[in-house]
C-alpha positions as CSV (number, residue, x, y, z in Angstrom):
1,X,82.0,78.4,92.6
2,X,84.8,80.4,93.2
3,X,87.0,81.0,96.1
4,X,89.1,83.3,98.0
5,X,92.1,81.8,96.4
6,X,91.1,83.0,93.3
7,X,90.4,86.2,94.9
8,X,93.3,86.7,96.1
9,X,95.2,86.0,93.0
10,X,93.3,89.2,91.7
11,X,94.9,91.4,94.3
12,X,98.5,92.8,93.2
13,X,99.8,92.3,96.4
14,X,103.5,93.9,94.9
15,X,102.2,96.9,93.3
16,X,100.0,97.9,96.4
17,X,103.0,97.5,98.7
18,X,104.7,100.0,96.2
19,X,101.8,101.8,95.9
20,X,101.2,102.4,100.0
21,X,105.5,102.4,100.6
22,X,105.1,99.3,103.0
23,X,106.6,96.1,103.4
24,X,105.1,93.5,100.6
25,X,105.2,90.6,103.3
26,X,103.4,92.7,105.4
27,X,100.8,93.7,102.9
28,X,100.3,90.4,101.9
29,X,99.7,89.5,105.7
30,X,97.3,92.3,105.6
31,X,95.5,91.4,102.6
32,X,95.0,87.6,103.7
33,X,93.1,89.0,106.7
34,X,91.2,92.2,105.3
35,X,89.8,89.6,102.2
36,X,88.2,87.3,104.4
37,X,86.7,89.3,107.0
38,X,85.7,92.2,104.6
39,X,83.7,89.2,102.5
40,X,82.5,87.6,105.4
41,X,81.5,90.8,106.9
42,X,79.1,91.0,104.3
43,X,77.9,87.5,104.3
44,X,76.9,88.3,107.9
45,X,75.1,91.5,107.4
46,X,73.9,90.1,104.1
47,X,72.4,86.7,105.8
48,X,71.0,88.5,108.9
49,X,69.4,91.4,106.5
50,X,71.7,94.2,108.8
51,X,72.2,95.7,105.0
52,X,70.4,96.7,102.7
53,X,71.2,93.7,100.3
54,X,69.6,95.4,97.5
55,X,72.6,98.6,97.4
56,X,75.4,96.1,98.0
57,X,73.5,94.1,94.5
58,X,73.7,97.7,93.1
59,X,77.4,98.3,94.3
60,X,78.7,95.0,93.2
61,X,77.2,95.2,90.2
62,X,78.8,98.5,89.4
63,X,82.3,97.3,90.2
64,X,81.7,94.0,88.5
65,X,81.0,96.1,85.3
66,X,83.6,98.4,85.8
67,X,86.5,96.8,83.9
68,X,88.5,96.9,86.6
69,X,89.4,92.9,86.9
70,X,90.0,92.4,83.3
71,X,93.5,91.8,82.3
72,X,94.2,91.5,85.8
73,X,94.2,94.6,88.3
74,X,96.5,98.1,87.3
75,X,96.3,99.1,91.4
76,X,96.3,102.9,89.6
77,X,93.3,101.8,87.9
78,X,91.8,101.6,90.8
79,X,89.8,104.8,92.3
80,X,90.5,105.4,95.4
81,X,88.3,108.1,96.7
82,X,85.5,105.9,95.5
83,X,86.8,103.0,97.7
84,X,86.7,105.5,100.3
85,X,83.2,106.0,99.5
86,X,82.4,102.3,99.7
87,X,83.8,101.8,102.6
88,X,81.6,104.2,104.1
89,X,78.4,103.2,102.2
90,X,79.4,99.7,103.3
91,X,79.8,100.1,107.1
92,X,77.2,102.2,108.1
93,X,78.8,105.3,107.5
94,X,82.0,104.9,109.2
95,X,85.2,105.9,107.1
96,X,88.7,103.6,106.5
97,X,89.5,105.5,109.2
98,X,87.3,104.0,111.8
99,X,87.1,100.8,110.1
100,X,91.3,100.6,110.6
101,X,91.0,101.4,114.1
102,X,88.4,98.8,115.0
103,X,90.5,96.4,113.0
104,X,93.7,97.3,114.1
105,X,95.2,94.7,116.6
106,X,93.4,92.0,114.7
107,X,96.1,90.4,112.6
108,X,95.3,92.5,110.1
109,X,98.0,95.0,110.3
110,X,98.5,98.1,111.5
111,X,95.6,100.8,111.7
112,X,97.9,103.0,109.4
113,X,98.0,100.1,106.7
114,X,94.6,98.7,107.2
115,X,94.0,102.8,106.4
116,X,95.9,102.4,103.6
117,X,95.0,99.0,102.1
118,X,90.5,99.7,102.6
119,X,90.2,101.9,99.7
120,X,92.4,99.6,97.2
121,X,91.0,96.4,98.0
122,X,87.3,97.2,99.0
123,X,86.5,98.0,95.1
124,X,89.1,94.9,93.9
125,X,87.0,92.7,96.1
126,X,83.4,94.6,95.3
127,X,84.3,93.8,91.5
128,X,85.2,90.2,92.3
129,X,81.7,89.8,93.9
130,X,80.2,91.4,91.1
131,X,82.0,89.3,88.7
132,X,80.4,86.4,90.4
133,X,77.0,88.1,91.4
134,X,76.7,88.7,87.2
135,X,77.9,84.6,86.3
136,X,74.8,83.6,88.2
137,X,72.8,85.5,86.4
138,X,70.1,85.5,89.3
139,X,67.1,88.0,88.3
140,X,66.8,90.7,90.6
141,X,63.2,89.1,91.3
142,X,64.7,86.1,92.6
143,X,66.5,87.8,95.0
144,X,65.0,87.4,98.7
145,X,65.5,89.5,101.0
146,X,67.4,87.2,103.0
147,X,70.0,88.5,100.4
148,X,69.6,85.2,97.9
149,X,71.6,85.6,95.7
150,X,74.5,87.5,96.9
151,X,74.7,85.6,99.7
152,X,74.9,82.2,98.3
153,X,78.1,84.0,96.3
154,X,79.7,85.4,99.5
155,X,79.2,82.1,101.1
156,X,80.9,80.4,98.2
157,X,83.8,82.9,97.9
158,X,84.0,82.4,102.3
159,X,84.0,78.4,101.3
160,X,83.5,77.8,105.1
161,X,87.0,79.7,106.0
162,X,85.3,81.8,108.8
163,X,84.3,78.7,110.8
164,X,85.9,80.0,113.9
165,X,89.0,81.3,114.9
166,X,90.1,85.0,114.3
167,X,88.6,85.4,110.9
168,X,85.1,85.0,112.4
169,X,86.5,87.7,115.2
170,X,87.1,89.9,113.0
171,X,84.1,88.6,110.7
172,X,82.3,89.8,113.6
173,X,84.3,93.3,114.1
174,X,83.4,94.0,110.4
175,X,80.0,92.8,111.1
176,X,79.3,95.5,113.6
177,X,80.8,97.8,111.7
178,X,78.2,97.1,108.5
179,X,75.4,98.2,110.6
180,X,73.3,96.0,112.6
181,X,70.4,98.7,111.5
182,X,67.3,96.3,111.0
């Protein structure tokens, strides 16, 4: 199964420096904390049934089919305002915005970055998953509400990296952020 190293080799980490006028060490910094917890985030919410796994399956799968992974990521390719839509419909209505300020402080960057840097990568990383979720070909039938499925992929993506530490801190950060609505 595949990993966030092959995630992140999805992400052009250059052009979104360019793209956002900051530093590209400091977006890559960014980037290798945002992945992680955004995925395992959802692995949480997913797991514990906080989301509805069903519209994350529906949103994955949109992204996965959008085109926008193959031949490698053109960041102005990517739609912004839709990320910003995502990462409202993916944490429980709060906006990058909010998300950045709970985040800020993390490791992740600034808030003005993390502000930045949610509406790229949430849809790069949404199309990754769907990439994945569409290779296992699970029937929608199959899927338990336990999240099945998608969960097994954002496990496997995760590969065990938000053991402890200050990935699961902000695992958990993201977490709350999803929802907790059961």
């Amino acid at each position: 199964m595949a990993g966030l190293d092959e995630l992140f080799a999805q992400i052009p980490v250059a052009d979104i420096a360019n793209k956002v006028g900051a530093n590209e060490a400091e977006v890559t910094a960014a980037v290798k904390t945002l992945v992680p917890a955004l995925v395992g985030g959802l692995h949480q919410n997913v797991k514990s049934n906080d989301i509805d796994s069903t519209a994350l399956e529906s949103a994955v799968t949109e992204q996965g089919a959008s085109g926008l992974l193959d031949g490698g990521v053109n960041v102005d390719d990517v739609d912004e305002k839709q990320g910003d839509t995502l990462v409202a419909h993916l944490f429980g209505g709060n906006n990058s915005n909010t998300v950045a300020s709970a985040l800020a402080g993390t490791g992740a960057g600034s808030g003005d970055l993390i502000q930045k840097l949610l509406p790229i990568i949430t849809p790069i990383v949404l199309a990754y998953i769907g990439k994945q979720f569409a290779q296992q070909n699970a029937p929608a039938q199959q899927q338990q509400s336990s999240g099945g499925g998608l969960a097994d992929i954002l496990g496997g993506i995760l590969g065990g990296v938000l053991g402890g530490g200050q990935g699961n801190a902000i695992g958990d950060i993201l977490g709350g952020l999803l929802g907790g609505k059961k």
